[in-house]
Z-matrix of the N, CA and C atoms (Angstrom, degrees):
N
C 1 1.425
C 2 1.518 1 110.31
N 3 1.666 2 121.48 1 -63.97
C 4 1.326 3 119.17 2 156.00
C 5 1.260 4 120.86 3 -65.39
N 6 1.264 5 128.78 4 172.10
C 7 1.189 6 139.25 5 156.85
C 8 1.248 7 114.44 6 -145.88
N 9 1.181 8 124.25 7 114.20
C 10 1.798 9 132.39 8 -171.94
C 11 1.878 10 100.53 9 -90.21
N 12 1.232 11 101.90 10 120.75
C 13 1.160 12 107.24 11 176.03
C 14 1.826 13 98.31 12 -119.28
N 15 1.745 14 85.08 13 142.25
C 16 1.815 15 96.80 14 -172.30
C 17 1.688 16 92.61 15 -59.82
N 18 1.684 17 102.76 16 170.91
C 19 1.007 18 97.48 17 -179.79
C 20 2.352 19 100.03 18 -146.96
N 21 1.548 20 90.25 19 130.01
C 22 1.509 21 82.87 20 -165.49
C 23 1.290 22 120.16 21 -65.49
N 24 1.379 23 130.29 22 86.42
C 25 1.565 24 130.61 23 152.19
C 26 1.650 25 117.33 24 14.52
N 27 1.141 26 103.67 25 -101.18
C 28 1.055 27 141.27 26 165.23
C 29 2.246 28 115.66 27 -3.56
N 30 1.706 29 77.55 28 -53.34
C 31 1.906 30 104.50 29 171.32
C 32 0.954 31 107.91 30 -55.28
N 33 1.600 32 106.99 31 -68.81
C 34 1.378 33 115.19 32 -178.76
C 35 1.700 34 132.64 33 -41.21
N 36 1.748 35 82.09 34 -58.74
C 37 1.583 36 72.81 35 169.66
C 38 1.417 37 133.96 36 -86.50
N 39 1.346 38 139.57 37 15.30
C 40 1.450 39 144.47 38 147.82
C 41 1.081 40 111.55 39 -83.20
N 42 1.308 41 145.25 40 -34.32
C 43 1.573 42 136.32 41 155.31
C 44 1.314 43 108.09 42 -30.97
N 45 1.531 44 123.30 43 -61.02
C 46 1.117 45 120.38 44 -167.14
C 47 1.739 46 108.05 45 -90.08
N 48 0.879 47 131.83 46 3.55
C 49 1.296 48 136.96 47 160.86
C 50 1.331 49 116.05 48 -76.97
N 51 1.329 50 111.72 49 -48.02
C 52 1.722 51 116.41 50 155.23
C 53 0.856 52 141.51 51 -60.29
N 54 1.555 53 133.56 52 -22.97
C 55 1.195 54 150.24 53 126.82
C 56 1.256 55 113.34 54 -27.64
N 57 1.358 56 138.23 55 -85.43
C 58 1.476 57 170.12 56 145.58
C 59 1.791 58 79.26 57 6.80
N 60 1.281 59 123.92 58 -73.54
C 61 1.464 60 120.24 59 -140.65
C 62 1.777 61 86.29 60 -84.53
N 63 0.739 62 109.28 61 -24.21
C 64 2.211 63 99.67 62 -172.36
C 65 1.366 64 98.80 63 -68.35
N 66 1.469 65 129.35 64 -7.18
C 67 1.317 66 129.33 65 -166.27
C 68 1.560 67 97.48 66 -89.93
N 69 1.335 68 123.09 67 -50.97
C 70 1.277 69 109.60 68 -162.35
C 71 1.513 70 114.18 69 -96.12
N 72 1.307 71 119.68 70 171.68
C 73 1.583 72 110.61 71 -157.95
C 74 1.883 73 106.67 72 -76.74
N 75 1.229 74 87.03 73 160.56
C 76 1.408 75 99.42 74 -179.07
C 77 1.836 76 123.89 75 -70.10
N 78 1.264 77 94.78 76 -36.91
C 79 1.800 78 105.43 77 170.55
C 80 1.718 79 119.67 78 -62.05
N 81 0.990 80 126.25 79 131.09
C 82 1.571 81 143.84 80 154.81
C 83 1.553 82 105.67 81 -24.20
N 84 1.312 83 106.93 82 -73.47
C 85 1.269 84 123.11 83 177.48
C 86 1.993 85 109.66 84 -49.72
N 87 1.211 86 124.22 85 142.91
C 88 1.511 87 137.27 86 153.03
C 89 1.718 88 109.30 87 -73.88
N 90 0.992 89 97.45 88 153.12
C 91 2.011 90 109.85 89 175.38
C 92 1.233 91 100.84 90 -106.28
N 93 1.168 92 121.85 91 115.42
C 94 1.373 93 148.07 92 -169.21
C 95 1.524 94 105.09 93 -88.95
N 96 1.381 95 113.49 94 101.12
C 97 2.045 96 112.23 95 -165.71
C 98 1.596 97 94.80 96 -104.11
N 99 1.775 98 109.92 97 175.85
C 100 1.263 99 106.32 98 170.24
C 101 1.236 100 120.14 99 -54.01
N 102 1.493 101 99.29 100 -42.00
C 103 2.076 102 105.08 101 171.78
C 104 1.217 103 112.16 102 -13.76
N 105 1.741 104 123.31 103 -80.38
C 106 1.257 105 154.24 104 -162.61
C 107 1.796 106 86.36 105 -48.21
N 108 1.207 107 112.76 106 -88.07
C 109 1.119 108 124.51 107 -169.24
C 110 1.847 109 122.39 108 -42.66
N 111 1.599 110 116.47 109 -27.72
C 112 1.275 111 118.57 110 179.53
C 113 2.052 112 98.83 111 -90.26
N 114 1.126 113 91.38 112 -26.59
C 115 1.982 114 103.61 113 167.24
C 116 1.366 115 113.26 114 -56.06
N 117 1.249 116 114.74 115 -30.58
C 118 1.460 117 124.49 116 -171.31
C 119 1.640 118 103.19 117 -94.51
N 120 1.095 119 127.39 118 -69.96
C 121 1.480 120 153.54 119 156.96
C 122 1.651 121 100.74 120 -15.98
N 123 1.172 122 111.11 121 -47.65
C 124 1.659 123 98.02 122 -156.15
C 125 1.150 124 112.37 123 -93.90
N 126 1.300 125 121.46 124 3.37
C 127 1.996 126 124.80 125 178.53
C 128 1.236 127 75.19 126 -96.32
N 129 1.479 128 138.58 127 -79.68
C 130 1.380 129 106.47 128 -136.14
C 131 1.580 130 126.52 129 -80.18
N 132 1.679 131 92.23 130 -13.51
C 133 1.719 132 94.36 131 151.06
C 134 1.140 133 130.63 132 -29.78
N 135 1.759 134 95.07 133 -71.46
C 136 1.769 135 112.33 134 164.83
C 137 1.597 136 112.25 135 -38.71
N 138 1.074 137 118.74 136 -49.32
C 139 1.716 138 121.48 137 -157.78
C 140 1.818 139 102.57 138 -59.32
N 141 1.736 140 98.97 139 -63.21
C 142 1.538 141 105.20 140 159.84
C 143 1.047 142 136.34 141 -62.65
N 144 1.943 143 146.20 142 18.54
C 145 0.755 144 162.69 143 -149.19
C 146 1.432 145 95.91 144 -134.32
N 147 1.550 146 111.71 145 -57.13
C 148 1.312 147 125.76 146 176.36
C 149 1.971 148 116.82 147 -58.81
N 150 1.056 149 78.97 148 -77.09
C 151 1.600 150 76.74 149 172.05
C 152 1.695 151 135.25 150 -56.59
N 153 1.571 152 105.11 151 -29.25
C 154 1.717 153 97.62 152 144.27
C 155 1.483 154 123.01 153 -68.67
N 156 1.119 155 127.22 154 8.72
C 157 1.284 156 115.55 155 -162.33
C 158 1.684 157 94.75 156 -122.31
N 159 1.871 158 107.65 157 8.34
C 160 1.518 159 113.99 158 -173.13
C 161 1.559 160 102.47 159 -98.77
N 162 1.417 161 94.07 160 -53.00
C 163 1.422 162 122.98 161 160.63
C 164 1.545 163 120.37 162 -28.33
N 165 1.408 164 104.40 163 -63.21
C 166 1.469 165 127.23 164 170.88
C 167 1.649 166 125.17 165 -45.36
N 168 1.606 167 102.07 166 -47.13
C 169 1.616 168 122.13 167 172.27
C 170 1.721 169 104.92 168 -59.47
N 171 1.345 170 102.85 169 -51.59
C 172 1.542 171 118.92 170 171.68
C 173 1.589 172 126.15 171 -31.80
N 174 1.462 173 109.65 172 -59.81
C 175 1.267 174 133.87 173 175.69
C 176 1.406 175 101.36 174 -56.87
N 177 1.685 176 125.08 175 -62.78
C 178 1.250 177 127.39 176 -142.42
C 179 1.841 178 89.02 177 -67.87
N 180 1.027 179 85.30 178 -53.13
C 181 2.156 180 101.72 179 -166.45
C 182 1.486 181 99.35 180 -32.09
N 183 1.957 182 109.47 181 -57.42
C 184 1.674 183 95.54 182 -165.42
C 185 1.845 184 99.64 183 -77.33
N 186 1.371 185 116.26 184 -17.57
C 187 1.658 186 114.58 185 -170.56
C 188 2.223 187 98.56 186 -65.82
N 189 1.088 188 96.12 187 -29.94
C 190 1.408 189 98.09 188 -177.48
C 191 1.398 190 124.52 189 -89.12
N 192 1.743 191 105.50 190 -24.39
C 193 1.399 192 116.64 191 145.81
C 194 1.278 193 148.20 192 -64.77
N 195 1.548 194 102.74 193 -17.22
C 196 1.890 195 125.00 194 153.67
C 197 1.479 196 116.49 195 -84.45
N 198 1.139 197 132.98 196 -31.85
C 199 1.184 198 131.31 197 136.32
C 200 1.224 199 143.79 198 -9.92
N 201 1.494 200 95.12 199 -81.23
C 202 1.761 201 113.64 200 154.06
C 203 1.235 202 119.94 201 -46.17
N 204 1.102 203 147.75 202 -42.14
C 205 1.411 204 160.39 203 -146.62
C 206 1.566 205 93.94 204 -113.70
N 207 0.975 206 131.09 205 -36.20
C 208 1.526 207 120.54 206 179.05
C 209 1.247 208 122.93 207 -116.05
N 210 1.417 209 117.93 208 6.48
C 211 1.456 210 123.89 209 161.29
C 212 1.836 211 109.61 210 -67.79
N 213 1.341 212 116.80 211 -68.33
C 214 1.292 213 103.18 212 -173.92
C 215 1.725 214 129.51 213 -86.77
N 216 1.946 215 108.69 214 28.00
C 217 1.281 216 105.36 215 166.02
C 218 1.359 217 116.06 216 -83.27
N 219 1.321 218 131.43 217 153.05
C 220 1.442 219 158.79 218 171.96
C 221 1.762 220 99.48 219 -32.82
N 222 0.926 221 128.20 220 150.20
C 223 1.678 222 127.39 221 -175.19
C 224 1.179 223 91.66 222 -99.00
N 225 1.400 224 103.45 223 150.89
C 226 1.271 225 121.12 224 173.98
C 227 1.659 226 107.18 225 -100.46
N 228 1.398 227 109.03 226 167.30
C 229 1.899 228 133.25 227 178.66
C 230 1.913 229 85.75 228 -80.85
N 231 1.044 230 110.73 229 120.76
C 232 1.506 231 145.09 230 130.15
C 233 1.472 232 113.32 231 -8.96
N 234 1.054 233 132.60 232 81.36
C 235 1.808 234 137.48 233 -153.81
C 236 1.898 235 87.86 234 -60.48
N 237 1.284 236 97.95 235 170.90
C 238 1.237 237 115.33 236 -172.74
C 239 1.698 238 115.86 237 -85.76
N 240 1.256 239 103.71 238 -25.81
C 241 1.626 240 137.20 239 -169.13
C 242 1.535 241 93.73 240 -97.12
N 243 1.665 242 101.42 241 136.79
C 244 1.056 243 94.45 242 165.85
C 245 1.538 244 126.76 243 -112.44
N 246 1.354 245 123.47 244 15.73
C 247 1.368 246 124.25 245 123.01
C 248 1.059 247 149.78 246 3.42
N 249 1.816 248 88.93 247 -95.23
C 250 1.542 249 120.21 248 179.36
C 251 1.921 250 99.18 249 -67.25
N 252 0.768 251 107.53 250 -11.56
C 253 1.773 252 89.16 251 170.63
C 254 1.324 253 108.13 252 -86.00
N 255 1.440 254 118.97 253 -40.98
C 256 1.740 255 130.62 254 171.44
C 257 1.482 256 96.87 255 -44.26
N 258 1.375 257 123.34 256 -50.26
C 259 1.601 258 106.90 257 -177.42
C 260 1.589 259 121.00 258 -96.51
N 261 1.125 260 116.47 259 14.46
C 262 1.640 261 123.89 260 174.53
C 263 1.745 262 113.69 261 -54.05
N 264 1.061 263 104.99 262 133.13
C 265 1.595 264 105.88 263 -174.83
C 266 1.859 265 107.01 264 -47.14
N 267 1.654 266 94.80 265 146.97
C 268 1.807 267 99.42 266 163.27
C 269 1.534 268 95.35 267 -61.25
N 270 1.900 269 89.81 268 160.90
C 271 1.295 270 116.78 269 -163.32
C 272 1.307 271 119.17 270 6.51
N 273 1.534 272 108.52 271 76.42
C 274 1.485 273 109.16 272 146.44
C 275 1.608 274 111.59 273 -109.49
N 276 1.145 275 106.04 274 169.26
C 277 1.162 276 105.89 275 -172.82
C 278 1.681 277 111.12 276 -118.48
N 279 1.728 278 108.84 277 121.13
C 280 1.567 279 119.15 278 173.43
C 281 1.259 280 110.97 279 -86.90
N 282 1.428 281 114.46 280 151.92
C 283 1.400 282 139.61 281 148.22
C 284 1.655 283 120.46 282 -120.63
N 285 2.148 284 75.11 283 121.19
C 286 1.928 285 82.71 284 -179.87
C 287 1.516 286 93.92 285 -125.81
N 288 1.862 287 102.44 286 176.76
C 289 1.316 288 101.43 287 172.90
C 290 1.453 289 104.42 288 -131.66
N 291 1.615 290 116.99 289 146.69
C 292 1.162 291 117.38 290 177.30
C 293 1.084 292 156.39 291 178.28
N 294 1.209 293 149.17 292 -85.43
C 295 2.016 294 131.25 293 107.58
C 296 1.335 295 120.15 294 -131.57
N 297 1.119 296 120.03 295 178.85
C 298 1.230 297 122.05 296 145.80
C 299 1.499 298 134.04 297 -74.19
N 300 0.976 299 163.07 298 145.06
C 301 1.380 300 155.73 299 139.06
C 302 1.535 301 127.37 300 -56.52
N 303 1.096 302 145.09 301 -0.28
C 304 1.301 303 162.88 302 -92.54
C 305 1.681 304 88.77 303 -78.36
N 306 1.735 305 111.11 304 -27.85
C 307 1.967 306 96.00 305 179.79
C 308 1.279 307 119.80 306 -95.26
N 309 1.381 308 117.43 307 29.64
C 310 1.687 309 142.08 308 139.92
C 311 1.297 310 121.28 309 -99.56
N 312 1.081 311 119.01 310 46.22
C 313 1.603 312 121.30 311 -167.14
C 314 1.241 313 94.73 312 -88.57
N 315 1.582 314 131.98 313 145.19
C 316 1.363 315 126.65 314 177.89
C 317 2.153 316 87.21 315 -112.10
N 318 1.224 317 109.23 316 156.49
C 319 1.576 318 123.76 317 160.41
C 320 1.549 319 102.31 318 -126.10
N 321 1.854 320 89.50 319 131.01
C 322 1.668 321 111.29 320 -179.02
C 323 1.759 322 94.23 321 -116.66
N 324 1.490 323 134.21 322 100.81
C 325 1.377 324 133.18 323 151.33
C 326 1.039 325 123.81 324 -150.64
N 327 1.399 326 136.88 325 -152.16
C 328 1.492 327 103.95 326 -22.64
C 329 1.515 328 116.67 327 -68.44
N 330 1.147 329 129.18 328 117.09
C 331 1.369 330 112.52 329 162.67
C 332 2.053 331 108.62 330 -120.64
N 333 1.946 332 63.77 331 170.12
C 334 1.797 333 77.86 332 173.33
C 335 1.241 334 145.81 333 -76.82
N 336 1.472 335 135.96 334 152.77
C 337 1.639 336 131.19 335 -141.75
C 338 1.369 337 91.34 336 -96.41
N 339 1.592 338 115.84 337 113.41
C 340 2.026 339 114.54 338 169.81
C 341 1.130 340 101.60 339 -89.51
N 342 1.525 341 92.93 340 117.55
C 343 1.539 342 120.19 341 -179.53
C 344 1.741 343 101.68 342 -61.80
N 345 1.143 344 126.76 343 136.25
C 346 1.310 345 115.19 344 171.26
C 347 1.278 346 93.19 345 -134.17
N 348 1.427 347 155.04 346 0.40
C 349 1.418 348 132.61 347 154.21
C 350 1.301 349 101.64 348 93.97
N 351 1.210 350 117.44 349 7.89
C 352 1.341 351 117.65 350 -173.34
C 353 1.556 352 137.37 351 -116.38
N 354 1.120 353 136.22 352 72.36
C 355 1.129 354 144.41 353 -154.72
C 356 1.399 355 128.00 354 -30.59
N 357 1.512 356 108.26 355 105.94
C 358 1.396 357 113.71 356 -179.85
C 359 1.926 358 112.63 357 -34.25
N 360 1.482 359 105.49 358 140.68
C 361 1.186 360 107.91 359 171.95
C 362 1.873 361 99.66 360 -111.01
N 363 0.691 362 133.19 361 2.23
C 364 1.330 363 128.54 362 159.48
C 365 1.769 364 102.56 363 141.43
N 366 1.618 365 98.76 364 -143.22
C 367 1.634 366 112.81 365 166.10
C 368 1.371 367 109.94 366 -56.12
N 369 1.348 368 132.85 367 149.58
C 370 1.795 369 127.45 368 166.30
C 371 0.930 370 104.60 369 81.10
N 372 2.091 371 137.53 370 -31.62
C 373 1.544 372 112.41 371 169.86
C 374 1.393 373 108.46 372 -51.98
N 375 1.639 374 112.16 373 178.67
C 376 1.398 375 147.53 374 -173.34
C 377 1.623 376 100.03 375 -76.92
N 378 1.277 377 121.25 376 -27.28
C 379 1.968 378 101.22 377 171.59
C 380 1.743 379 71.34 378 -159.01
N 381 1.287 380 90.41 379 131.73
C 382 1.581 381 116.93 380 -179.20
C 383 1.384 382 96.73 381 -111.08
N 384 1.667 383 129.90 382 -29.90
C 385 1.407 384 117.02 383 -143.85
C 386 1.709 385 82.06 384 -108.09
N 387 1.474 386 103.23 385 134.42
C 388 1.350 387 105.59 386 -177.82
C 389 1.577 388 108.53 387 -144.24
N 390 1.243 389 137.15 388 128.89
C 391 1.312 390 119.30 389 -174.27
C 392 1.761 391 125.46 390 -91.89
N 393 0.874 392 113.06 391 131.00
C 394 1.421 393 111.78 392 -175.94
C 395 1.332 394 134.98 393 -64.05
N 396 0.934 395 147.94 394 114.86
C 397 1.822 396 174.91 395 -166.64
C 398 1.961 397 94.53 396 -30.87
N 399 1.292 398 102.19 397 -44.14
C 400 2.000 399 101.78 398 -150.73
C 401 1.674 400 72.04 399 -93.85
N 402 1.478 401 141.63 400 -5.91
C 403 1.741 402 107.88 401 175.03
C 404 1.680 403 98.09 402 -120.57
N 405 1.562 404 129.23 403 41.80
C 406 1.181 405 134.01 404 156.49
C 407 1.805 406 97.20 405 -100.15
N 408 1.637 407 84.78 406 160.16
C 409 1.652 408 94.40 407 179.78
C 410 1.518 409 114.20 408 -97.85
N 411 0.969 410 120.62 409 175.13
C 412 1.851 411 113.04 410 -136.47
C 413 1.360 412 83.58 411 -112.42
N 414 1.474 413 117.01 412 4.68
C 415 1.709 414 105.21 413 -179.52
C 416 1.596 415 109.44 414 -109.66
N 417 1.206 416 114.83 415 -7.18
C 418 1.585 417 123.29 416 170.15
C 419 1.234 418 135.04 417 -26.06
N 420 1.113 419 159.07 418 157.64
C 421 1.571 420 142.38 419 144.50
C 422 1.068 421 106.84 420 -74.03
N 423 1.607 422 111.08 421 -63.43
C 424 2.010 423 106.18 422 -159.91
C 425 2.272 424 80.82 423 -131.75
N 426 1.442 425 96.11 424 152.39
C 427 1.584 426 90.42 425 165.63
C 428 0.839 427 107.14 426 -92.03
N 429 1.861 428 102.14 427 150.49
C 430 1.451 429 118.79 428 -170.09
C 431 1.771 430 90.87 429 -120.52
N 432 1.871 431 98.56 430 162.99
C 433 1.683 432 77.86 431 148.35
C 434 1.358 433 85.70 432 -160.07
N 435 1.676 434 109.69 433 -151.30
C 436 1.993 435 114.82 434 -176.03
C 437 1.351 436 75.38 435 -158.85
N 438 1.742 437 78.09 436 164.26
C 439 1.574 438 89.66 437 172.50
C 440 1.680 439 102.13 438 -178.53
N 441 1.048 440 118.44 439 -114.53
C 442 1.921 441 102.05 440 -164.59
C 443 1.886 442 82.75 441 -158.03
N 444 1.063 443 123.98 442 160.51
C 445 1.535 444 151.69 443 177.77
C 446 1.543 445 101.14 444 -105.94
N 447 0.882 446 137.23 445 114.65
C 448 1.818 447 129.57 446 139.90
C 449 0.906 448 126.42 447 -82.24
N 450 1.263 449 143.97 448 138.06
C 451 1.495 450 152.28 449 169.24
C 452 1.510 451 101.35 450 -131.66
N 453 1.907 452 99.97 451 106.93
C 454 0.748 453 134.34 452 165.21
C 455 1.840 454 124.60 453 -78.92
N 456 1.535 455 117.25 454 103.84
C 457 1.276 456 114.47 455 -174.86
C 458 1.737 457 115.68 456 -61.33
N 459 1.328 458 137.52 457 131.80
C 460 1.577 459 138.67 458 159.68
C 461 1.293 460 111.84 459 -98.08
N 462 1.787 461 93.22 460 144.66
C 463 1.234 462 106.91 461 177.08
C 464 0.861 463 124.76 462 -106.30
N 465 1.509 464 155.47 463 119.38
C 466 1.737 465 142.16 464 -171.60
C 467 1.204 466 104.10 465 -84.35
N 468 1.478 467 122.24 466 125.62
C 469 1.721 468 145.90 467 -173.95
C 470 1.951 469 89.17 468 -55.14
N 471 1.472 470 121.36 469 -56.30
C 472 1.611 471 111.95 470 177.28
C 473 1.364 472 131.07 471 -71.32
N 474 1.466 473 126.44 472 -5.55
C 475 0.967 474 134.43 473 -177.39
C 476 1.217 475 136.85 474 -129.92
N 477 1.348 476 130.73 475 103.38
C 478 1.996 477 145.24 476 -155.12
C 479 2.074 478 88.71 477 -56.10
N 480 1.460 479 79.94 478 139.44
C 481 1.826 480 108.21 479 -174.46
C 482 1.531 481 137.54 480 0.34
């Protein structure tokens, strides 16, 4: 009913060896694609990405450690030179005495209110003007508001205009 006929080894596998080889290119040389080249490119991107970003941790740590150390010293008097104030350490803190001008007032608007999330501490904080919740409209996403900048001119009590 069957009949098993041998079967040549040998055929088989050089058929498919010949096959196999028509597939890949004929040149010695490989073709070098962007692939290859963004394969190459993108570790050491990464590598330098990384290590500025070690560097970076570095900076912040001692920038936040001068900080610390010079946030809660005593303020110093306002040098006489105006120089030596140009080179006075970051965040230190001066004490001057003197006035306001208030009938040189310059106005910068309309602009917009930067939300900083940060809770007014009264008169003299850093954004005093804040808009209130019960006069936004109830269809809003986030409240917005505008409003005007003052720049108020000072006068130093030791030093002419």
């Amino acid at each position: 009913m069957f009949s098993l006929k041998p079967i040549r080894l040998a055929y088989a596998f050089t058929s498919c060896r010949h096959s196999y080889h028509s597939m890949l290119p004929t040149s010695s040389k490989k073709r070098r694609t962007w692939v290859t080249y963004s394969l190459l490119v993108l570790p050491a991107t990464a590598f330098a990405l990384g290590y500025w970003q070690i560097h970076r941790r570095r900076w912040k740590i001692d920038l936040i450690g001068k900080l610390n150390a010079r946030i809660p010293a005593k303020p110093i008097q306002l040098p006489k030179n105006v120089d030596s104030s140009i080179q006075l350490p970051e965040f230190t803190h001066i004490s001057v005495r003197g006035c306001f001008d208030h009938s040189r007032e310059v106005v910068i608007g309309p602009r917009s209110l930067i939300e900083d999330f940060i809770p007014s501490k009264g008169y003299g904080s850093e954004w005093v003007v804040r808009s209130p919740n019960k006069y936004m409209q109830a269809n809003m996403a986030r409240p917005s508001a505008s409003g005007y900048f003052i720049v108020t001119p000072f006068f130093l009590e030791d030093r002419p205009g």
